[in-house]
Every structure is written in C-alpha cells, then in structure tokens.
C-alpha positions in Angstrom: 25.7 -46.2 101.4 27.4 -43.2 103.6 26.1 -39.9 103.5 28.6 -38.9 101.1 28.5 -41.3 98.6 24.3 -40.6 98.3 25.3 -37.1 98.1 27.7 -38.0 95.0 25.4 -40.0 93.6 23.0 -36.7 93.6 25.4 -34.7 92.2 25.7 -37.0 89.5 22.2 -37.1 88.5 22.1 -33.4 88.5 25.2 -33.1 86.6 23.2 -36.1 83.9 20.2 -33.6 83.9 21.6 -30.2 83.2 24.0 -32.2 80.2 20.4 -33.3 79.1 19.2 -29.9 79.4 22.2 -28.1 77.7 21.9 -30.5 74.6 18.4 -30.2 74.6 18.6 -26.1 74.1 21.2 -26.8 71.4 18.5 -28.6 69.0 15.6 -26.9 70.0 13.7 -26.1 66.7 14.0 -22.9 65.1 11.9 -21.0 62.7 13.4 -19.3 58.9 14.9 -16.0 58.7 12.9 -13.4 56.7 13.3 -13.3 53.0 14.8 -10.0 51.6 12.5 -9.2 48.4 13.4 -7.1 45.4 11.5 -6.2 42.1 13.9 -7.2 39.5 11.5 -7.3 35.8 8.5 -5.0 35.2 6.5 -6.1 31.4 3.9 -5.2 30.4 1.5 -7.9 32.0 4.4 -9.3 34.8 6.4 -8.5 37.5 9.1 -10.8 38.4 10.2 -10.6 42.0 13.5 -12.0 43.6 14.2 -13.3 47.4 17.1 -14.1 49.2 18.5 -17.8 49.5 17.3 -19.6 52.8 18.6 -23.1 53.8 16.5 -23.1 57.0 13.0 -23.0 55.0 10.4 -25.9 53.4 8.9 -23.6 51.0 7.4 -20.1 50.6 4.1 -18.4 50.1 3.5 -15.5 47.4 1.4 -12.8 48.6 -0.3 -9.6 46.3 -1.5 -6.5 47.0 -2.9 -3.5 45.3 -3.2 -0.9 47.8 0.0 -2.6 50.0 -2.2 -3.2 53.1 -4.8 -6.1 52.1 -2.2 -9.0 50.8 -3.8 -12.3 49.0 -2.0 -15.5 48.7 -1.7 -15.8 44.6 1.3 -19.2 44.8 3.5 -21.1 46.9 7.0 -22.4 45.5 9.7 -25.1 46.8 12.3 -24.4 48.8 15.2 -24.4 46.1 13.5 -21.1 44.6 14.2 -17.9 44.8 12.6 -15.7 42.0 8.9 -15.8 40.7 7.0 -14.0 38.0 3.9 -13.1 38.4 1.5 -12.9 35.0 -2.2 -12.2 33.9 -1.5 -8.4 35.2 -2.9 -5.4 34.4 -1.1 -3.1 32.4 0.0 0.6 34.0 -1.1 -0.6 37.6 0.8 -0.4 40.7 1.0 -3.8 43.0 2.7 -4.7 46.2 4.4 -8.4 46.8 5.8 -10.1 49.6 7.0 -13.0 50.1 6.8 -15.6 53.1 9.2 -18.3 54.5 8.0 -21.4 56.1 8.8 -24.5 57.8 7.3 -26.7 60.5 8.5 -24.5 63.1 7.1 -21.2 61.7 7.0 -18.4 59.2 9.0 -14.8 58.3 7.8 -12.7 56.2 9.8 -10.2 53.6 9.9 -6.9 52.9 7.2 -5.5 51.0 8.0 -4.4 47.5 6.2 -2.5 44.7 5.9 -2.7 41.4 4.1 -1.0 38.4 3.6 -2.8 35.3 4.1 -1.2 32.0 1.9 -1.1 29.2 1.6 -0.8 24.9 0.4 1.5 22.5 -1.1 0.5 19.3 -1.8 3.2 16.3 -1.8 4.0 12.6 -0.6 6.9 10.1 -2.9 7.7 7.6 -1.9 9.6 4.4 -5.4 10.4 2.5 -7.5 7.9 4.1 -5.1 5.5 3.0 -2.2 3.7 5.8 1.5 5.5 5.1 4.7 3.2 5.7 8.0 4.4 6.6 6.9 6.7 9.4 9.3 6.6 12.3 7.3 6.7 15.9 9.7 8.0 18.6 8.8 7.8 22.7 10.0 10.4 25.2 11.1 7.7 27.4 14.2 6.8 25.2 12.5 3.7 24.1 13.4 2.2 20.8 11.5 3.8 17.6 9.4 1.7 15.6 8.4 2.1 11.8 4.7 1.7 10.3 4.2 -0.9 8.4 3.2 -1.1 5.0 -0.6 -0.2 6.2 0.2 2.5 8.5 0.1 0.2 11.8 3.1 0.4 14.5 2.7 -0.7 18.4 4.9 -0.3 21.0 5.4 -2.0 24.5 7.3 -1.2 27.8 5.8 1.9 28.0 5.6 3.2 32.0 4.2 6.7 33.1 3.6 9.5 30.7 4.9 9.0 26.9 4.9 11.6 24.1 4.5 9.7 21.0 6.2 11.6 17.9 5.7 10.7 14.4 8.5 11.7 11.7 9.1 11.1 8.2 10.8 13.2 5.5 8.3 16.1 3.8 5.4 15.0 5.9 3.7 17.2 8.7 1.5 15.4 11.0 -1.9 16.1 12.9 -1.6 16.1 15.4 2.2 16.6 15.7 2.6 14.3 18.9 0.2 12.6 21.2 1.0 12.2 24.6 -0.2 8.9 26.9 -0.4 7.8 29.9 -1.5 4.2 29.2 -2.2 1.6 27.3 -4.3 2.4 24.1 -5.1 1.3 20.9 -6.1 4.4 19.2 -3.0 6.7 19.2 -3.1 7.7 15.6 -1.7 10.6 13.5 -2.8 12.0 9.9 -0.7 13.1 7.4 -0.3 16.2 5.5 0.7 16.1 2.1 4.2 17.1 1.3 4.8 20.2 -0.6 7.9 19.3 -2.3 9.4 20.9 -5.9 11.7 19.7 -7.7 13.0 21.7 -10.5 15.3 20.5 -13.5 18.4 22.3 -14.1 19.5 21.6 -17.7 23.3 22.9 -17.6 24.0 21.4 -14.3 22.6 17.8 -14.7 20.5 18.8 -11.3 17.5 18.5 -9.7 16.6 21.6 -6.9 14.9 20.2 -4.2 12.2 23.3 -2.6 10.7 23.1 0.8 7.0 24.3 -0.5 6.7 25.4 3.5 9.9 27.8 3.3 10.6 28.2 -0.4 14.3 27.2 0.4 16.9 24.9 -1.3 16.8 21.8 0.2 18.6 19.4 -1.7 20.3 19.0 -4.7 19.9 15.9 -6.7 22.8 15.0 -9.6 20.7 13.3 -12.5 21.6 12.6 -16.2 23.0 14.3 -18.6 20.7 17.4 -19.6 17.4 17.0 -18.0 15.1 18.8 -19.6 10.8 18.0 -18.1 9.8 16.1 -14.7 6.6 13.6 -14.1 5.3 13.0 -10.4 3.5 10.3 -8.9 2.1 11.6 -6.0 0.7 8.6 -4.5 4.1 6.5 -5.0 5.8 9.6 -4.4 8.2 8.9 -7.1 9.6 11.5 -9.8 10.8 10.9 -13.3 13.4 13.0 -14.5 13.6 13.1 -18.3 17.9 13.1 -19.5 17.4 14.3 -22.8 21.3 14.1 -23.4 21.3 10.3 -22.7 18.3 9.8 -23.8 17.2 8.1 -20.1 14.8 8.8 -17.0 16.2 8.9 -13.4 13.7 7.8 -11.1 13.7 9.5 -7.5 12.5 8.4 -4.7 10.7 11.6 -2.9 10.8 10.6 0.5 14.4 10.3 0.3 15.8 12.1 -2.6 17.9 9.5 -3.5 17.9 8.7 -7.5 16.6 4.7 -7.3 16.8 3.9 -11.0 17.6 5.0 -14.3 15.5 3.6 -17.3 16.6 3.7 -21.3 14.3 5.3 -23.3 13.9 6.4 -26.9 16.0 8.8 -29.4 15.9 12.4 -27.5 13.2 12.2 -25.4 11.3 15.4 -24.1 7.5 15.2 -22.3 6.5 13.1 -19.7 3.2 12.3 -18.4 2.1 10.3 -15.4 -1.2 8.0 -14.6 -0.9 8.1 -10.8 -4.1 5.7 -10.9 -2.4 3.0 -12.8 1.3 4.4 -12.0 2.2 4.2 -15.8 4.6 6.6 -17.0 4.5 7.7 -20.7 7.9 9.9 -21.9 7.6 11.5 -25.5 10.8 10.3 -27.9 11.0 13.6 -30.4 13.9 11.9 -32.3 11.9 8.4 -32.6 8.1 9.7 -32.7 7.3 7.3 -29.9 6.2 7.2 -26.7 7.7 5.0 -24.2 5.6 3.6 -21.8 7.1 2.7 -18.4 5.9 0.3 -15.5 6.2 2.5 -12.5 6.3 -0.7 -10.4 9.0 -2.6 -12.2 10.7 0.8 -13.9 11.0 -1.3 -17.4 9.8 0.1 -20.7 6.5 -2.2 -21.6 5.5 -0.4 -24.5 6.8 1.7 -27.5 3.5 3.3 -29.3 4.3 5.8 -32.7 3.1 9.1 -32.7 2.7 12.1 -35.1 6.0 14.2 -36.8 8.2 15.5 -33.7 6.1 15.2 -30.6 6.8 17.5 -27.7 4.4 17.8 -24.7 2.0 15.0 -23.5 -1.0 15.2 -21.1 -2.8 12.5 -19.2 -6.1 12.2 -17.8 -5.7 9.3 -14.6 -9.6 9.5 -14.6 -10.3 8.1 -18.1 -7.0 6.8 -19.0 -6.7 8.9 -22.2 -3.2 10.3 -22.8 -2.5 13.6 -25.5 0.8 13.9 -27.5 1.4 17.1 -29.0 2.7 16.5 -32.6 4.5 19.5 -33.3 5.1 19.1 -37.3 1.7 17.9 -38.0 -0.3 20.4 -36.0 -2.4 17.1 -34.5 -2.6 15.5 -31.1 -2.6 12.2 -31.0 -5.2 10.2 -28.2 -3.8 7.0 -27.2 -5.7 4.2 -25.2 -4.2 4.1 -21.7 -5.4 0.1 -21.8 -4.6 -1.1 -25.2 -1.6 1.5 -26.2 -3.2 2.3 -29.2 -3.7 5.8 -31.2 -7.7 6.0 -31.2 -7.8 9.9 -32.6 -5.6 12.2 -33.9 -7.1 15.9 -33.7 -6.1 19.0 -35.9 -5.1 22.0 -33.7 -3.1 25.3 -33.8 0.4 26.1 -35.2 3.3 24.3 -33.7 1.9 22.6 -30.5 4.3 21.9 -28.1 2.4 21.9 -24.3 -0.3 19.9 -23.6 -2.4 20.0 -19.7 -5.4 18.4 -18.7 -8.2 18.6 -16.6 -9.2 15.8 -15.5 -12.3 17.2 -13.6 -14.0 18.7 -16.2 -12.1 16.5 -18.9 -10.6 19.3 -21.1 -7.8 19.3 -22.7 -5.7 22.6 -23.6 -2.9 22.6 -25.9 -0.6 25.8 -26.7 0.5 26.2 -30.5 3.9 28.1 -30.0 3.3 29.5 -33.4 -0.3 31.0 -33.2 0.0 32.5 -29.6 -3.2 30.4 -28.9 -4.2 27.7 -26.7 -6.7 25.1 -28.4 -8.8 23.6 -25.7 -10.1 19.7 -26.8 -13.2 18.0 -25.1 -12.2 14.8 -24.1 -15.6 13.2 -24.6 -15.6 14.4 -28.4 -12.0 15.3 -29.5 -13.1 18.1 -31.0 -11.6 21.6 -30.1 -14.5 23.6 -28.8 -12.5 26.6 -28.3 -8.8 29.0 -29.3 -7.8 31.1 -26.5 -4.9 33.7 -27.5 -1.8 33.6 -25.0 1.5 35.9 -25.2 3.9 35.6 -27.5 5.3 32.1 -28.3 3.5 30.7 -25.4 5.7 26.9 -24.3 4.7 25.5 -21.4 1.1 25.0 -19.4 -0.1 24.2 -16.2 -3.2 23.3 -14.8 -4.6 23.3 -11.2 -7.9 20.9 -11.3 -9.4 22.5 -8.3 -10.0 26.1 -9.4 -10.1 25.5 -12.9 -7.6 28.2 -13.7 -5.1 27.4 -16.3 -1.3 29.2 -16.7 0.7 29.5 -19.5 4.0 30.9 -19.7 5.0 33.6 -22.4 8.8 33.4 -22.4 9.1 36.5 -24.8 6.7 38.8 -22.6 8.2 37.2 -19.6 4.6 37.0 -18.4 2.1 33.7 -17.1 -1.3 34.2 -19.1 -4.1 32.9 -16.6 -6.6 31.5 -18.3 -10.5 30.8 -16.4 -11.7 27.3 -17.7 -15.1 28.2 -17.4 -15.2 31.2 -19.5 -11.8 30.3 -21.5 -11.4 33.7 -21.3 -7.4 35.1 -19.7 -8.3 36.8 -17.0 -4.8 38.0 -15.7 -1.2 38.5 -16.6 1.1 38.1 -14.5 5.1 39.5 -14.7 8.3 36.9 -14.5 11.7 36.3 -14.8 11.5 34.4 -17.9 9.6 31.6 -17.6 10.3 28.0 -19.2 8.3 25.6 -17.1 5.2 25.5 -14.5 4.1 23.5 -11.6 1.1 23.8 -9.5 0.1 22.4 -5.9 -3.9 22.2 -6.2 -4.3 22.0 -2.5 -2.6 25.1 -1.6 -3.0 27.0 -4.9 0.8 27.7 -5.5 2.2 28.3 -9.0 5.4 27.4 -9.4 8.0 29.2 -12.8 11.2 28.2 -13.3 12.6 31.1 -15.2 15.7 29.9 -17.1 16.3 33.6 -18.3 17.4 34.4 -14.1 17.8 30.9 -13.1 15.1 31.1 -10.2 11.6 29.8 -9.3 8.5 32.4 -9.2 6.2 31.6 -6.5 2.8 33.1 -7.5 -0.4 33.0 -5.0 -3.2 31.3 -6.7 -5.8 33.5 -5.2 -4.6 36.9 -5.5 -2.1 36.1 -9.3 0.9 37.9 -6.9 4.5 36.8 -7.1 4.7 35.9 -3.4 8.3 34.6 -3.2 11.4 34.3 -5.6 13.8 31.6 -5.4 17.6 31.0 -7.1 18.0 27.6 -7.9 20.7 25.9 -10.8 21.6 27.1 -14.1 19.0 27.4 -16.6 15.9 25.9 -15.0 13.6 24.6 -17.4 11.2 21.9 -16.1 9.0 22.1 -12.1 7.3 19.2 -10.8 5.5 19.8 -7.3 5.1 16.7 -5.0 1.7 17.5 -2.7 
C-alpha cells in the first residue's frame, strides 16, 4: 500500500469513529424534567395535588411535609398520572407536598406546594333544655347556611381560618349571639331566649297585630276570619288560635312565621279558648251551641264536642292536672271537665254572670269574675269549692294571671282601670288607670301586662313590678282579645 492510500485508509477510520461518536451523543440517556405542582382541592381531611404531564418519566414519588423542610415519602404512582389526593389528614393543619419524577436515568423534583386542610363544626340550639329546629346557622366565610334539625343539631364542613358562627330565627334572641372558631369542634352551641311576641285581635278589622315584646312596635299584621273576638297560645308549639266568632272558625298561626296554617270549623258562635300546652289540646267555648270543641293541636281536627252549662263564655285550663273551667254565664256554675275522658265531673255555683275564667296552675286556683256582682270567685282545684269572693271594679270581663308572682289582673272596662289582685292574701292590692280595657295578656318571665283597650284601640303595657303603664301602643280597630307568645 502507498503512503497515501494508508493515510486514506486513516482518515476513514477516523471519519467511522467520530460518526460513532456523534450518534452515540445523540441517544445518550437523559433524565425527566421537573414536575410543576399545584394544590388544586383542599377538604376537610384531603388535599388533592396536580402535576404537570411528562412523557420522559417511569413513575413518581409523593413526598409530605409539615413544616416544608423534613419531606417523607407517603406514595408513588404510574407514569400515566398526574393528580393525587392525599387522605387520613388532620383537619385546620398546614402541609407541604412535592412531587418527584423518575426514571432509570434519574429524578427531578417539583415545586413545593402548601396546603391547609379545612375543618367542621358540629353544634345544637337549645330552646328550654329542649333542641329547637328551624334555626338558620350562617358562617362569615360566605359558606352555605344550614338549618337545625328537628333536635337542635346542625354541622358544617369546609370551614378554613377564623368563622363567626351566627344563629337566626324569627322572635328568637340567642346566647350567645355568635360564636366565633378557629377549628374544628363539636361543641359550638347556642341557647335560646324565649320570644316575646303579642298578638292582639282586632274585631272590626278581621286582624291580628303582631307586637315585638322587645320594642312594643307593630310588627306584622295578620288577616284572619271574620270577627275574631279571644286568642289561645301554645307556647311550646308556638302556635296561636284565633277564635272567628263571625264564621264560627279558628285560624291557626304559625308564630315563627306569622303565616295563618289552617282554619278549623267549630261550633255555633264560639267565644273562649283555652290551651293545654302539655297535651297541645285546644278547647274553644261554642256560646250558641253550649259546647266545647276540643281540637287536636297536632292534626288541627275537632275530636270532641262536650255540653256545657246555659251560655258559656270564658274557659280556663290547668296543663298541670288536666282540669279545664267553663264559665256558664246563665247558670251562675262552672263546669270542670276531664282533660282525659272529656267528661263534666263538677259543676260549681259561683257569682252573678260569670264570664272570665284564669288559672293558676302553681298553686291550682281558680278565679272566675261574675260581671254582675263586681266580684271574682276564686275555686280550689283540689275541692271545687270557692274558698273565697274578691270585689273587682265595675263589671269586671276579662282576667289574667301571671303563675310566677301570683298576682292576678282584671280589667274594669267601666272604671277603665286593671284591679290587681295578690293570690296569697286574695286581697286587690292596686288599681291601675287604662284606656278601656277588654282583654289581658301576661309574659310570666318578664312580668309584662299586656291591655288591649278597645275604647282607644291601643295596647297598655304595664310593669309587673312597679303596676306603671310603661308603654302605650295603637294597634287595629277595636281590640278585644291579647295573647303573648314567651
């Protein structure tokens, strides 16, 4: 071989080598490219993360931090995923992920993210030891409200940082007001305050006035039947009974909404109407039928007609003994019914004319005004015998009673004055100026007296402690009956 063909024969082997080397470089094995991580659900126990698609990858590794500086492998996934959600977390704690790409020529590791978990609430509302339902529970956050159940119980999750939990439902107050929380907890619960709600009947206007006890306004005006003339309340269904003595019917209300829910048929010119809150029976006096109806206050149907005495008027019910008084105002009796058999057990003589019947059930005495005599007769309920006569003002009508202090008030719609009566000396121990009065209500928890005077269409607010007029409000045309709603 000449010298130049061994030096073409070198070149060519170089030229072999560096074509060898050049297409070695081009397959030389390559590790993946770093995941880009992002947070993309928070719960309440999870956190599901997201990462960015990678072809040149086998798989990747999860890792989990708490304080975003000491990581922990927690998974691995396959190479076709991309998102992961992470469970069995505590609730209201902050963590750190990142996420690692692998093959068999190496790793890259993401971005770190963090992430803070949410967390519930759990709670109940409580109206006299007993759960309330219908409360509405609102969250600072703009979170969806929830509504108690029929217990009380609500619970809410998704909950992150600091929430002010509010409670709200029509002619409640709550204690406390709101409760604020800054994680999870089982124990966020509120108390409720009874309502102080009256509702006075105003005959000419087929109306019900609606008072805020709180500011002794006019809230609402409820349309009812045709001349309502008394009111019953339940206050633990928080239902009222209106009685339509010119359709001879009761509209039922609803008192957390003030809506009129039902309207029962009842006898010939009804007038009183007494309510068993422990057995939720409602009894509404028929003057033109000497009955009494008897109404179901769960199903709002009549279950019972029971005959009375010549022209009854008021009626009183003791919840404690289930013993319900009808004033019989032609026969100068009272006749006792059986709350559990609807049967007349006594019939007991009294005063002139009476018309008003109250009773306490504390000290189970009855007190009955005879329109005629100016007097009250007061009845022991154990004997049904009347143990005492107590003169009122002139033509005395209507009677309240507030079970608490013992004190009783009867209005004297000639004197326009309230005769207060003590129960324990059945002696009157003040008289107290009106405008008119017709009808009274009383709230024994806050010792408020409420008069509808139909001569001035208004409602006298009197103070229970000091017998002073503390408040006068207009309401509809001619007043007659007050219910109060505590």
């Amino acid at each position: 071989m000449t010298k130049f063909g061994k030096w073409n024969a070198l070149f060519l082997i170089i030229g072999v080598v560096v074509v060898m080397l050049s297409l070695s470089g081009c397959m030389a094995p390559t590790p993946p490219l770093a995941p880009i991580l992002s947070v993309v659900g928070e719960g309440n126990n999870s956190v599901t993360i997201s990462w960015s698609e990678n072809s040149n990858v086998e798989g990747f590794y999860i890792y989990e931090s708490t304080d975003g500086i000491s990581f922990n492998e927690i998974t691995s996934t396959g190479a076709q995923t991309n998102s992961y959600t992470i469970t069995g977390l505590n609730q209201n704690t902050t963590y750190y992920f990142e996420v690692q790409a692998y093959n068999a020529n190496g790793e890259a590791m993401s971005n770190i993210v963090k992430a803070v978990t949410l967390y519930a609430v759990f709670g109940q509302v409580t109206y006299n030891g007993s759960g309330l339902a219908g409360v509405t529970i609102s969250f600072s956050d703009g979170l969806p409200s929830v509504t108690t159940n029929s217990q009380g119980y609500w619970s809410q999750g998704g909950l992150t940082g600091s929430v002010t939990v509010t409670p709200s439902l029509s002619g409640y107050t709550f204690t406390p007001s709101s409760i604020t929380v800054t994680g999870p907890s089982s124990n966020v619960n509120f108390f409720a305050s009874a309502p102080n709600t009256i509702y006075v009947t105003n005959v000419k206007d087929n109306t019900v006035s609606v008072i805020n006890g709180q500011t002794n306004t006019v809230v609402a005006t409820i349309p009812v039947g045709s001349g309502p003339v008394t009111i019953g309340v339940n206050p633990t269904t928080k239902m009222i009974y209106v009685v339509n003595n010119g359709d001879n019917t009761v509209s039922v209300i609803n008192g957390q909404t003030n809506n009129v829910t039902a309207i029962i048929s009842v006898g010939n010119e009804p007038g009183g109407i007494g309510v068993n809150p422990t057995t939720d029976m409602i009894y509404v006096v028929n003057n033109g039928d000497n009955t009494v109806s008897v109404i179901n206050g769960q199903t709002n149907n009549v279950t019972a007609i029971i005959s009375v005495g010549n022209e009854p008027g008021g009626i009183g019910v003791n919840p404690t003994t289930d013993m319900i008084y009808v004033a019989n105002v032609k026969d100068n009796t009272v006749s006792v019914i059986n709350g559990q058999t609807n049967n007349v057990v006594s019939t007991i003589p009294v005063g002139n004319e009476p018309y008003a019947i109250g009773v306490n059930p504390t000290t189970d005495m009855i007190y009955v005004v005879n329109v005629a005599d100016n007097t009250v007769s007061v009845i022991n309920g154990q004997t049904n015998n009347v143990v005492a006569t107590i003169p009122a003002g002139n033509q005395p009508f209507e009677i309240g009673i507030n079970p608490t202090t013992n004190m009783i008030y009867v209005d004297n719609p000639y004197n326009n004055t309230i005769s207060v009566i003590n129960g324990q000396t059945n002696s009157v121990v003040s008289t107290i100026t009106v405008g008119g009065p017709i009808g009274i209500g009383i709230n024994p928890t806050t010792n408020m007296i409420y008069v509808a005077n139909v001569a001035d269409n208004t409602v006298s607010v009197i103070n229970g402690q000091t017998n002073n007029v503390v408040a006068t409000i207009p309401v509809g045309n001619q007043p007659l009956a007050v219910g109060v709603l505590y």
